[in-house]
mmCIF file of the C-alpha atoms, coordinates in Angstrom:
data_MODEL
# 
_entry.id   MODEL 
# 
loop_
_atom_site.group_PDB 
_atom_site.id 
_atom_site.type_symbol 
_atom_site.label_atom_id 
_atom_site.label_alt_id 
_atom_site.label_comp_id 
_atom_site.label_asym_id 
_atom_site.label_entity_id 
_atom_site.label_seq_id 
_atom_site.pdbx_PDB_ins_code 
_atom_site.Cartn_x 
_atom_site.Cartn_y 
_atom_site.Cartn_z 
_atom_site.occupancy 
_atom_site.B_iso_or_equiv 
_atom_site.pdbx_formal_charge 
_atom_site.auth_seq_id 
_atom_site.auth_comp_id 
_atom_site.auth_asym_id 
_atom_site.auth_atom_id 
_atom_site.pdbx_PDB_model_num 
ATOM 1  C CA . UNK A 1 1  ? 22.682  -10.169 13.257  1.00 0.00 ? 1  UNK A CA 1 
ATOM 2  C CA . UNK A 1 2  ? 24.608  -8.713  10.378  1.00 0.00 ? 2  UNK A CA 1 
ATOM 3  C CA . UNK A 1 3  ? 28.157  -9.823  9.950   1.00 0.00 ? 3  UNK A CA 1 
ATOM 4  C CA . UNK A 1 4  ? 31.389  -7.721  9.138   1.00 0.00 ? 4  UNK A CA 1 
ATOM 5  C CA . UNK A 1 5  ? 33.526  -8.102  6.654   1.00 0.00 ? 5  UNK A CA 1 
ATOM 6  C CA . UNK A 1 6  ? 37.617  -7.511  7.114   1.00 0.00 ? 6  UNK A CA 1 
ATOM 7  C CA . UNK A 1 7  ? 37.603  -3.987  7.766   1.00 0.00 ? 7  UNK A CA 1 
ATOM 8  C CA . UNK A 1 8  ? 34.470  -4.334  9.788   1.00 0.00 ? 8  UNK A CA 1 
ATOM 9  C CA . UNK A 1 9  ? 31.872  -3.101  8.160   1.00 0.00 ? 9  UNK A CA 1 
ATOM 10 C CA . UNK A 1 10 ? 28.192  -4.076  7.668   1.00 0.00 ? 10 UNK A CA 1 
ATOM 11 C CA . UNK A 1 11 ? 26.409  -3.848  4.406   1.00 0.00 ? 11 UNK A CA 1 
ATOM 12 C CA . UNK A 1 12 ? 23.303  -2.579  4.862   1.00 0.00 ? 12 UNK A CA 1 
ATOM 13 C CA . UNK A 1 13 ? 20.629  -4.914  3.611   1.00 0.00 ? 13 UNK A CA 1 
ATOM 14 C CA . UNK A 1 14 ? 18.277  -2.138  1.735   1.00 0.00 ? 14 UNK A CA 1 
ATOM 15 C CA . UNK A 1 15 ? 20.970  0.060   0.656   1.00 0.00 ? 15 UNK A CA 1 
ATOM 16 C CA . UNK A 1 16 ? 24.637  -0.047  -1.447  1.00 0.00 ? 16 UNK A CA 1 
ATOM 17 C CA . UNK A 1 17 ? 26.386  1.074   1.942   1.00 0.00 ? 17 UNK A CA 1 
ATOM 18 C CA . UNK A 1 18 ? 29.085  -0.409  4.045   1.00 0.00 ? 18 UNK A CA 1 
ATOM 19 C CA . UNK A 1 19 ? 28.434  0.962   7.402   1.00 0.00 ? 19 UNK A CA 1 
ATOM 20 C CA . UNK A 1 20 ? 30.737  0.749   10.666  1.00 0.00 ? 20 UNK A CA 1 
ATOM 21 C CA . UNK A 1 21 ? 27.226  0.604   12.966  1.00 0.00 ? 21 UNK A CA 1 
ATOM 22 C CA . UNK A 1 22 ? 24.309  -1.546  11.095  1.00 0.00 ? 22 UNK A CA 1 
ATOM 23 C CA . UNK A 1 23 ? 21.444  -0.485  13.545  1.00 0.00 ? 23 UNK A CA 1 
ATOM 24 C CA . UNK A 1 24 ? 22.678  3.205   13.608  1.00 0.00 ? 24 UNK A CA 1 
ATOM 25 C CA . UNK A 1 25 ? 22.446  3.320   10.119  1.00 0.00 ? 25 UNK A CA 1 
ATOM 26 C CA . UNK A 1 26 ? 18.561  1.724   9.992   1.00 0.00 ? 26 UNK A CA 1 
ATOM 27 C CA . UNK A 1 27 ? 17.549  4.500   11.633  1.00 0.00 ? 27 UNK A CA 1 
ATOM 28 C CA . UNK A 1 28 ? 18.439  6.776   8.830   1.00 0.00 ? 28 UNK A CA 1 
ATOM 29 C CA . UNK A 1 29 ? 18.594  4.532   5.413   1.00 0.00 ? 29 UNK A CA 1 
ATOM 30 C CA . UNK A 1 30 ? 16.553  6.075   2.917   1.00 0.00 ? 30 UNK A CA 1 
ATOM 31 C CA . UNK A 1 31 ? 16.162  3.316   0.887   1.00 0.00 ? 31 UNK A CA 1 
ATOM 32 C CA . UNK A 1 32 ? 14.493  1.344   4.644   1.00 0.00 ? 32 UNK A CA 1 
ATOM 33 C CA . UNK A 1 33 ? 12.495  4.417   4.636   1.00 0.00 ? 33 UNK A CA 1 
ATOM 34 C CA . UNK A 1 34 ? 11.166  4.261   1.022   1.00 0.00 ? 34 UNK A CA 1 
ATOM 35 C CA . UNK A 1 35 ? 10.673  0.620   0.897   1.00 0.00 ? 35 UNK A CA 1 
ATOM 36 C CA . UNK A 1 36 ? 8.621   1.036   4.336   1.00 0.00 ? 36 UNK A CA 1 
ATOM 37 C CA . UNK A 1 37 ? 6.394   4.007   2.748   1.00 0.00 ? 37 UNK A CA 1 
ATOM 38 C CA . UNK A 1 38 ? 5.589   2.145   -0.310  1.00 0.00 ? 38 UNK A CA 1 
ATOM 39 C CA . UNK A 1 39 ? 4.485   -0.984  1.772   1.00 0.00 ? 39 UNK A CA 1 
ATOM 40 C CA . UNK A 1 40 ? 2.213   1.567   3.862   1.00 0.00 ? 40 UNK A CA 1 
ATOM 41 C CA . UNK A 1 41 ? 1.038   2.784   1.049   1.00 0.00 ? 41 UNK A CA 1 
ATOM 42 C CA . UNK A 1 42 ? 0.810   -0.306  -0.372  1.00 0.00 ? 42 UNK A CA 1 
ATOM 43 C CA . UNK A 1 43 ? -1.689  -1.250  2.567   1.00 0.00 ? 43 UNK A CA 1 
ATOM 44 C CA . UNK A 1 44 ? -4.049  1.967   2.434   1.00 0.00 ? 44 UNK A CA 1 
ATOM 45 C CA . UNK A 1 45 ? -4.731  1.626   -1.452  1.00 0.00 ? 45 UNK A CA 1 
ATOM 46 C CA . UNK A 1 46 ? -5.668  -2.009  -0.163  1.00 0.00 ? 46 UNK A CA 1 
ATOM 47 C CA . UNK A 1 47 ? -7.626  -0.734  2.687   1.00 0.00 ? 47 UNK A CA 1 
ATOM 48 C CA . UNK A 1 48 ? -9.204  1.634   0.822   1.00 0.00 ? 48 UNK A CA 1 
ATOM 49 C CA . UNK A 1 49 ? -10.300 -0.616  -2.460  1.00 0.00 ? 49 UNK A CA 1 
ATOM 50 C CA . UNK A 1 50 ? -12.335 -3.082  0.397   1.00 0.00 ? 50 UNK A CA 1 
ATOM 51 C CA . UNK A 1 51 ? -14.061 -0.120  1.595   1.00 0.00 ? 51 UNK A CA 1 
ATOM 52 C CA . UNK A 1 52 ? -14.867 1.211   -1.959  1.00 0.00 ? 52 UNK A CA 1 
ATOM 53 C CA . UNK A 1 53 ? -16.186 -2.478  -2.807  1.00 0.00 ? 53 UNK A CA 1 
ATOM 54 C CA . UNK A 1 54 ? -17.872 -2.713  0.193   1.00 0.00 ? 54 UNK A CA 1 
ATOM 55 C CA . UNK A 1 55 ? -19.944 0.361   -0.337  1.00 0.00 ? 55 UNK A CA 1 
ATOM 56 C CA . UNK A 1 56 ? -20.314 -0.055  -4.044  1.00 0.00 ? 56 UNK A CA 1 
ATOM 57 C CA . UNK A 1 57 ? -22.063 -3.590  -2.958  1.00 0.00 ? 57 UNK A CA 1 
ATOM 58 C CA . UNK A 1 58 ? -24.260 -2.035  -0.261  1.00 0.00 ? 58 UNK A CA 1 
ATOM 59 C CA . UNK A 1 59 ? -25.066 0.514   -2.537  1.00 0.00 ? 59 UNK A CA 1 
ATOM 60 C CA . UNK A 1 60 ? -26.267 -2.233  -4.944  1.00 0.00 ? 60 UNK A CA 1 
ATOM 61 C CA . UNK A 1 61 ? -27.805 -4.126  -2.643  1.00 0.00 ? 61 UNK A CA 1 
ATOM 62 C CA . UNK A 1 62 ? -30.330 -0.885  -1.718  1.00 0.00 ? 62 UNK A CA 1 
ATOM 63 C CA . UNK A 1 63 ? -30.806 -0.476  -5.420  1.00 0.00 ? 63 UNK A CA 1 
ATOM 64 C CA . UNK A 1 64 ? -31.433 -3.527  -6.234  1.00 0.00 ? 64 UNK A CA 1 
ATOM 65 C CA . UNK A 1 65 ? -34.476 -3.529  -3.558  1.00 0.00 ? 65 UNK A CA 1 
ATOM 66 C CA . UNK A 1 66 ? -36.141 -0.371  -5.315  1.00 0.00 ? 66 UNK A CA 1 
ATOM 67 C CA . UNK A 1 67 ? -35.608 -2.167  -9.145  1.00 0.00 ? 67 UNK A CA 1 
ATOM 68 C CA . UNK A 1 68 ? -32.411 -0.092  -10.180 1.00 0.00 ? 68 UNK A CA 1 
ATOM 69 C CA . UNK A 1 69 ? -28.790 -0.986  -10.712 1.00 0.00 ? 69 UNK A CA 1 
ATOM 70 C CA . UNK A 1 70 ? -25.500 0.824   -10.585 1.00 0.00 ? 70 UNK A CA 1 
ATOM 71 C CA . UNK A 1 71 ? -24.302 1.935   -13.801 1.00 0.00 ? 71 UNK A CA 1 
ATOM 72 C CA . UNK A 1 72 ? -20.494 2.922   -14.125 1.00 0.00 ? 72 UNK A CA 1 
ATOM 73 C CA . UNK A 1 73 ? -19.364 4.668   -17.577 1.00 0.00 ? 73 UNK A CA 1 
ATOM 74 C CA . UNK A 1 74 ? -16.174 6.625   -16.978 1.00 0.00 ? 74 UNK A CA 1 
ATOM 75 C CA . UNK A 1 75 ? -16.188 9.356   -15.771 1.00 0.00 ? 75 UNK A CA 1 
ATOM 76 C CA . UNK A 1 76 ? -20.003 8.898   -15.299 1.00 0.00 ? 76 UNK A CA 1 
ATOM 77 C CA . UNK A 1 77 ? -22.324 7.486   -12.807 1.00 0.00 ? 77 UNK A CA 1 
ATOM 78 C CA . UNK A 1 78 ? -25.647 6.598   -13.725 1.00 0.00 ? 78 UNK A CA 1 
ATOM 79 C CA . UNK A 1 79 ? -28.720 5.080   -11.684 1.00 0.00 ? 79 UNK A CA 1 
ATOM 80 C CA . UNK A 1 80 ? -31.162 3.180   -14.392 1.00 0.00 ? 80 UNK A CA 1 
ATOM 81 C CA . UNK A 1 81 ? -33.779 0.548   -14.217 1.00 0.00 ? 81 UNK A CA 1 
ATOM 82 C CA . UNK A 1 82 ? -32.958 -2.644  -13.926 1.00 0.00 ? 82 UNK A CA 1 
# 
């Protein structure tokens, strides 16, 4: 738990305010709020760049079976002989 200062406030450990009620407060902070979106976004760019290497590495598995590889050039894809 948080403690007071003299006057009895709580400074709120994601934001510049003193507050009277700490856990009040966490339910609205903006700054809480912010810090928790970026860490959930944080976690789906994640998320989503092991599913994109996942694919790209099935997809070059199956290619690799027929004799073709995966060719990347920005912003072009390209399936050539390997």
């Amino acid at each position: 738990m948080a403690t007071s200062d003299t006057n009895g406030l709580y400074d709120c450990p994601h934001c510049t305010d003193a507050v009277v009620d700490l856990d009040e407060h966490l339910k609205i902070c903006t700054a809480l709020r912010e810090q928790q979106l970026a860490e959930a976004r944080r976690l789906l760019a994640d998320e989503q760049r092991q599913q994109d290497e996942a694919c790209r590495a099935e997809l070059e598995a199956v290619l690799a079976k027929y004799g073709r590889k995966l060719l990347v050039t920005q912003p072009q894809i390209s399936i050539v002989p390997a």
